[in-house]
C-alpha positions in Angstrom: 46.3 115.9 -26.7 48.0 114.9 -23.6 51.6 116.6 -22.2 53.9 114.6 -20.6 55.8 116.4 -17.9 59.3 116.4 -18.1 61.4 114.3 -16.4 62.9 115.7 -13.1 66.3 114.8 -11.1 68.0 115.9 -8.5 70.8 118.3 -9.1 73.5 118.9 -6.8 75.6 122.5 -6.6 78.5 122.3 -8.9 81.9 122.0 -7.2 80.7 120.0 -4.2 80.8 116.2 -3.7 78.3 114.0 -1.4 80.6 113.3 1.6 81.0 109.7 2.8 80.9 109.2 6.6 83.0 106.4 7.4 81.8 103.2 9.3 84.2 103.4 12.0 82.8 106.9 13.1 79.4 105.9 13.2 79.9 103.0 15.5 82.3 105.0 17.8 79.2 107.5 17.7 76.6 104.7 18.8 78.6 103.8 21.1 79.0 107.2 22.7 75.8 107.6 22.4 74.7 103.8 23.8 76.9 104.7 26.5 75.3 108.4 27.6 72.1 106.3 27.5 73.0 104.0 29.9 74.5 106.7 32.0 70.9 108.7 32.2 69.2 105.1 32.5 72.1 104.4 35.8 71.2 107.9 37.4 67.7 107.8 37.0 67.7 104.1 38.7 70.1 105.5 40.9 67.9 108.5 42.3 64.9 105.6 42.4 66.2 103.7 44.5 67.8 106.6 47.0 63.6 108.0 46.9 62.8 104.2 48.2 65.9 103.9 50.4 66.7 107.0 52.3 63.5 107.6 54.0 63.1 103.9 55.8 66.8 104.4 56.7 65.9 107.9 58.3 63.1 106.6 60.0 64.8 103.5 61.4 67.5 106.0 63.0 64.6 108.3 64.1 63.2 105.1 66.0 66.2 104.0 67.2 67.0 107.6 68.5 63.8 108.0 70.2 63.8 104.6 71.3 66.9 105.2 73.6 66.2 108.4 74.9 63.2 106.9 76.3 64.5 103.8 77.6 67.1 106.2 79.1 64.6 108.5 80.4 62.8 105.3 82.0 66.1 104.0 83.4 67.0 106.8 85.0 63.1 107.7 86.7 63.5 103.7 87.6 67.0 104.2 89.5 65.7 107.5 91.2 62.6 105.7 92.8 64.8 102.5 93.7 67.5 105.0 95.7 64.4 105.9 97.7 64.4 102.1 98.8 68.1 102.2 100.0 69.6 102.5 103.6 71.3 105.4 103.9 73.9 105.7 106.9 72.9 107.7 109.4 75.0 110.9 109.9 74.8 110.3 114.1 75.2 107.0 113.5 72.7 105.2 115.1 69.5 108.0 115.5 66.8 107.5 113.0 66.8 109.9 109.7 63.4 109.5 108.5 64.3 112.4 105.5 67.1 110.2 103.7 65.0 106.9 103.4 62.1 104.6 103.6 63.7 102.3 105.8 65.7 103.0 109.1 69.6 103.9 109.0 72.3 101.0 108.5 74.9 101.0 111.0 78.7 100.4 109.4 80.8 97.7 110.4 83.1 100.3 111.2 83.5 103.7 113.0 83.1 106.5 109.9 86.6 108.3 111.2 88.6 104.7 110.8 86.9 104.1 107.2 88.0 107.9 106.4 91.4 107.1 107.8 91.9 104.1 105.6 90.6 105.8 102.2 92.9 108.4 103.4 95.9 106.4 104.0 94.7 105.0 100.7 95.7 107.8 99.2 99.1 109.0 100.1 100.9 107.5 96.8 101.3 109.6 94.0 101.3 112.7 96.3 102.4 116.0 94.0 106.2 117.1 94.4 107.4 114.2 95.2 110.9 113.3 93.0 112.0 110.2 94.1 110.9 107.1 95.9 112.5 108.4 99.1 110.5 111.4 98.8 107.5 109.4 98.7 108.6 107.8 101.7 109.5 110.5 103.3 106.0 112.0 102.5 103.8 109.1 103.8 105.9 108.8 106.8 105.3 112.4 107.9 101.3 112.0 107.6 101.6 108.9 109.9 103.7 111.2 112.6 101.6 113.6 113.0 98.5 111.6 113.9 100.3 109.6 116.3 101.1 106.7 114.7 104.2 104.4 116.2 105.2 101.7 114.1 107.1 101.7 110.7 106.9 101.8 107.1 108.3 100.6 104.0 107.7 101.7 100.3 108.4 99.3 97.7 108.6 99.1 94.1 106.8 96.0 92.2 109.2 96.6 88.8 112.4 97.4 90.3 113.8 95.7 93.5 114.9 98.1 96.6 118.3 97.0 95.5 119.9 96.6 92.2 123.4 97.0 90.9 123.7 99.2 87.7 127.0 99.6 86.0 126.2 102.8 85.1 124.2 104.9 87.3 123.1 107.6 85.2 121.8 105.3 82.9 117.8 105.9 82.6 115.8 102.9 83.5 112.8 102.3 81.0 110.0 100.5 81.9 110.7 97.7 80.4 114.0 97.5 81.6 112.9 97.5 85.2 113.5 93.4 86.3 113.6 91.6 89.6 117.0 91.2 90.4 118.0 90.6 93.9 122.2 91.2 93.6 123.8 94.8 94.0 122.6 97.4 95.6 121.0 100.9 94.8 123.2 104.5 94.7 122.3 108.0 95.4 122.4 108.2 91.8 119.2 106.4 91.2 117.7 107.8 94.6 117.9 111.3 92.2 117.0 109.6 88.9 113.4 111.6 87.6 112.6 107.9 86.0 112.4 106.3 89.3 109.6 108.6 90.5 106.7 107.6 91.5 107.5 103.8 90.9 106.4 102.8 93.8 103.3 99.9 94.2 102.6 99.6 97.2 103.4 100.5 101.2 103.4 98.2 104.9 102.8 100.0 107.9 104.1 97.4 110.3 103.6 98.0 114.6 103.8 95.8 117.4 101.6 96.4 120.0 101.6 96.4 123.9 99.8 93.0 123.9 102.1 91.8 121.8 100.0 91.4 118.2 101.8 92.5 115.5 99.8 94.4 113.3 100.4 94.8 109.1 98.6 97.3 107.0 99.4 97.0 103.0 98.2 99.3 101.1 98.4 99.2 97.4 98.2 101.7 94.6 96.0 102.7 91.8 97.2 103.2 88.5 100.0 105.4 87.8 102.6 104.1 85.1 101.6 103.1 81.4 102.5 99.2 82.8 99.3 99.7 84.5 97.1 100.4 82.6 98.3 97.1 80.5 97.8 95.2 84.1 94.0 96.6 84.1 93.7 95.9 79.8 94.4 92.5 80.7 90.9 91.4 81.5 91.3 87.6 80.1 90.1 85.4 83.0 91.9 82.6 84.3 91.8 80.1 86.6 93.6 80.1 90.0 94.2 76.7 91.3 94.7 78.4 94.9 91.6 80.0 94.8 90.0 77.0 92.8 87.9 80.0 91.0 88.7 82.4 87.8 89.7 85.5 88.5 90.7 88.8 86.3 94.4 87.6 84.7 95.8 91.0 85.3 95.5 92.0 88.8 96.1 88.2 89.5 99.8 88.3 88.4 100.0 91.5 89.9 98.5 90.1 93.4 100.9 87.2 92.8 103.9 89.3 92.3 103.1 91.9 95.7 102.6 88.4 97.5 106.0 86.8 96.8 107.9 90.7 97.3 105.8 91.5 100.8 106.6 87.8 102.6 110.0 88.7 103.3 109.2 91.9 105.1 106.4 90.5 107.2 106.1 88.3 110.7 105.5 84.9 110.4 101.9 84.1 110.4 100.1 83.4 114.2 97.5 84.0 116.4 98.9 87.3 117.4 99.8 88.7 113.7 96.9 90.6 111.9 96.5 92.3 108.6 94.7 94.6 106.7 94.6 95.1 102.9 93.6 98.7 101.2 94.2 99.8 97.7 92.5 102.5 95.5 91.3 101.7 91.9 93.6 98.9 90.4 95.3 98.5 93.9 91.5 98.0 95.0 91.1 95.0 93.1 94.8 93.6 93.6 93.7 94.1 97.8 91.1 91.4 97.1 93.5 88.9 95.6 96.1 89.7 98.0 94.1 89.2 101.0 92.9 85.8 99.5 96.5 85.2 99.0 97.4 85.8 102.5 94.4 84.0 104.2 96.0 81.1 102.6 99.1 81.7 103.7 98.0 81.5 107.1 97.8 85.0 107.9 94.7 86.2 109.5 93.4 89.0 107.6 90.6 90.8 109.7 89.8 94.1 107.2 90.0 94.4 103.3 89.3 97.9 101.4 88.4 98.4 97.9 88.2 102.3 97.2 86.8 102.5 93.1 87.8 99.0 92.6 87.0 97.7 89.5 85.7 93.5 88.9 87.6 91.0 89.7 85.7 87.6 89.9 84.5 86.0 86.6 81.7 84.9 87.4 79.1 84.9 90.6 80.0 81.5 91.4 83.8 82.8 91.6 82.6 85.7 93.7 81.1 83.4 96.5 84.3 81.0 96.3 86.6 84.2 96.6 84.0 85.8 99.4 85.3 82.4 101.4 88.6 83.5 101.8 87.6 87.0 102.6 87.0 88.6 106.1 83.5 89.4 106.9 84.9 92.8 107.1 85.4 93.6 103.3 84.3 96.5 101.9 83.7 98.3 98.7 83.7 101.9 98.1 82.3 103.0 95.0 80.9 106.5 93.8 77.7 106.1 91.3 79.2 108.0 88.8 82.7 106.6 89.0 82.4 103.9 85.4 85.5 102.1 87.0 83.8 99.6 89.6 81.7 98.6 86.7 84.6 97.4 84.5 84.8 95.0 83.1 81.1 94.7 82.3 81.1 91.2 82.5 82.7 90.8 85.8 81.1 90.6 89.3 82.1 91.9 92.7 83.1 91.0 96.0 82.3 92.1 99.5 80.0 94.8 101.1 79.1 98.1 99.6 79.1 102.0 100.5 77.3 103.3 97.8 77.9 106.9 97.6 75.0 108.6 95.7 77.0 111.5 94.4 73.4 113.3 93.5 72.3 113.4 96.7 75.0 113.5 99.1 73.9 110.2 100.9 75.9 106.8 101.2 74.0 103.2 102.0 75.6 100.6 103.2 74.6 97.1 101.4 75.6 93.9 102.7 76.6 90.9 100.1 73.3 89.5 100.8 71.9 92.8 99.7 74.0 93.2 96.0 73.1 89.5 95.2 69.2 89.9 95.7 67.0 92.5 95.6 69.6 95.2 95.6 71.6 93.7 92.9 70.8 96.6 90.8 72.9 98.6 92.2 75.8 96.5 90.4 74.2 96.5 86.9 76.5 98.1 84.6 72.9 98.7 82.1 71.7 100.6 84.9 73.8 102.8 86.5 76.4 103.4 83.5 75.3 106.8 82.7 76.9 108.5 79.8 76.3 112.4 80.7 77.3 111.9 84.7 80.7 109.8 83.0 81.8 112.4 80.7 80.9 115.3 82.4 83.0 114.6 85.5 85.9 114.2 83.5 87.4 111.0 85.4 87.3 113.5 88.7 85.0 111.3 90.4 87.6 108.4 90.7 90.1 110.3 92.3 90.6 110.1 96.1 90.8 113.9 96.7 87.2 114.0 95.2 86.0 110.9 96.9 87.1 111.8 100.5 85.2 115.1 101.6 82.2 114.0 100.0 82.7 110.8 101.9 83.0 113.0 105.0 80.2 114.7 104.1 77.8 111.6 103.6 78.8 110.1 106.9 78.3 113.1 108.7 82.0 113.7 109.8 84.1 117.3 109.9 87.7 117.8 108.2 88.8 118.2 111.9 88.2 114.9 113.1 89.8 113.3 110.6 
């Protein structure tokens, strides 16, 4: 006899319902839940690819890194065998100094005291304490008393004219307010004025000699207002129909504009009028445009004086046509680890060289021949633009009071004879 087991069903608690979960939660749940998938499935690509990617990219910048230093390292060991090579000027000028180089002494084209006298002169602009332009004057005119010299001077201003009319004379004069203007004349007023200071672009020393030559010495200044460091910013070349070669576009103009102010206050050009060109830094470069400017004129320029000028020439086809119109006399000053005769980079130079190797207190003297051939390193801005020298000095190393005693010291001169 066979028992059938009863029937069983599921019984649910009394008082309680089965709960329906609507369809519109469930998909907002897959979604939220679709979208916290993706986001581990995003992070987990994520830090795949940054295991794959950030140690090539550390290594390249390890390689790169390495890579420098010893190309630096190599540049540098490179440069210090090649200054062995150089000619160093001879402190006695003219007795052999086996010690300072493997070949024998170069003699200057000039005596050491009148290239210290003309980096000197150089110099005098700019001079602390002084208030006005007159003072300045009054300043430069003192040094060249009391080392005998006769003839006379005149300080000039390249924005302003020596004599302007103003309505109102206390008025300040900005920068950009300072045009040519050759009506009126100037007042005590803006003799005093603290805006005028220092204004001044460049000074003629002007003397007539027994023999009769009238001699002119210009010297023109380095940088010193914010207009001039827009003149040196300016490095767009253009070409100079006079020169017939392309040249630096700012210290052009500014050449061009010292030209047409200096005519007036010098002697006709002639066999018996001479001139010399100086200028420091910017004024460096402007000397060598100036000069060029001259010669053309007629004017028989015999010396020209770059102290830390920087390029002016685009090119070293522009160089040699711009060397043509220079004396044989032109020289370049430059300190190694002055960056400013380097600039631009992709300019090129003009004239002779005193190298002055700050490191070891020597100075060689390097004809044009020398810069172009096998000494052209000595002009290569990969080369000699070093980075720890630069910022270390502090921009010291461009400034005539730094330039001058070390200078002295490398040509084998005292303070006293000076």
């Amino acid at each position: 006899m066979m028992h059938r087991l009863p029937h069983t069903t599921k019984c649910m608690p009394l008082g309680l319902k089965q709960r329906k979960i609507p369809q519109q939660a469930v998909s907002r749940r897959y979604l939220s839940l679709a979208a916290s998938k993706n986001k581990v499935e995003q992070r987990q690509q994520h830090e795949k690819q940054q295991r794959y990617l950030f140690p090539p990219v550390t290594v390249f910048l390890s390689s790169v890194l390495v890579t420098s230093i010893g190309i630096s390292w190599y540049v540098r060991e490179w440069r210090e065998n090649k200054l062995q090579e150089l000619q160093f000027v001879d402190s006695a000028e003219g007795t052999s100094d086996s010690s300072s180089s493997l070949q024998p002494p170069q003699l200057l084209p000039r005596s050491t005291q009148e290239i210290l006298q003309i980096v000197e002169r150089t110099g005098l602009m700019g001079r602390p304490g002084a208030k006005s332009v007159k003072d300045e004057l009054e300043d430069i005119r003192q040094w060249h008393v009391e080392r005998g010299y006769k003839g006379g001077l005149v300080l000039r201003e390249l924005l302003q004219p020596l004599f302007e009319h103003r309505s109102d004379p206390n008025q300040d004069i900005s920068d950009n307010e300072m045009q040519r203007n050759n009506n009126g004349i100037i007042t005590l007023e803006d003799l005093a004025n603290p805006n005028l200071a220092r204004r001044e672009c460049y000074y003629l020393y002007y003397e007539i000699k027994p023999n009769g030559e009238i001699k002119h010495d210009i010297f023109c200044r380095g940088t010193t207002l914010s207009i001039d460091i827009w003149t040196s910013l300016t490095t767009w070349m253009e070409y100079d129909q006079q020169l017939d070669c392309r040249v630096h576009m700012g210290f052009n103009r500014q050449a061009t504009h010292i030209l047409e102010d200096i005519l007036p206050l010098m002697a006709p050009p002639g066999p018996r009028t001479t001139v010399r060109v100086s200028g420091h830094s910017l004024g460096g470069a402007v000397a060598y445009l100036l000069a060029a400017k001259l010669k053309l004129k007629g004017y028989r320029v015999t010396e020209v004086t770059g102290v830390e000028a920087p390029r002016v020439c685009a090119s070293r086809e522009a160089a040699e046509k711009l060397q043509l119109l220079l004396p044989n006399d032109t020289l370049r000053i430059e300190n190694d680890t002055d960056p400013v005769p380097l600039l631009p980079p992709f300019g090129h130079c003009v004239g002779n060289k005193l190298y002055l190797v700050d490191s070891i207190g020597k100075a060689a003297y390097l004809t044009t021949n020398d810069t172009v051939q096998d000494k052209s390193w000595t002009d290569s801005v990969f080369i000699n633009a070093r980075l720890w020298e630069i910022v270390s000095s502090r921009g010291q190393t461009h400034r005539i009071r730094y330039i001058l005693p070390q200078l002295t010291k490398a040509l084998g001169q005292s303070n006293d004879s000076q």
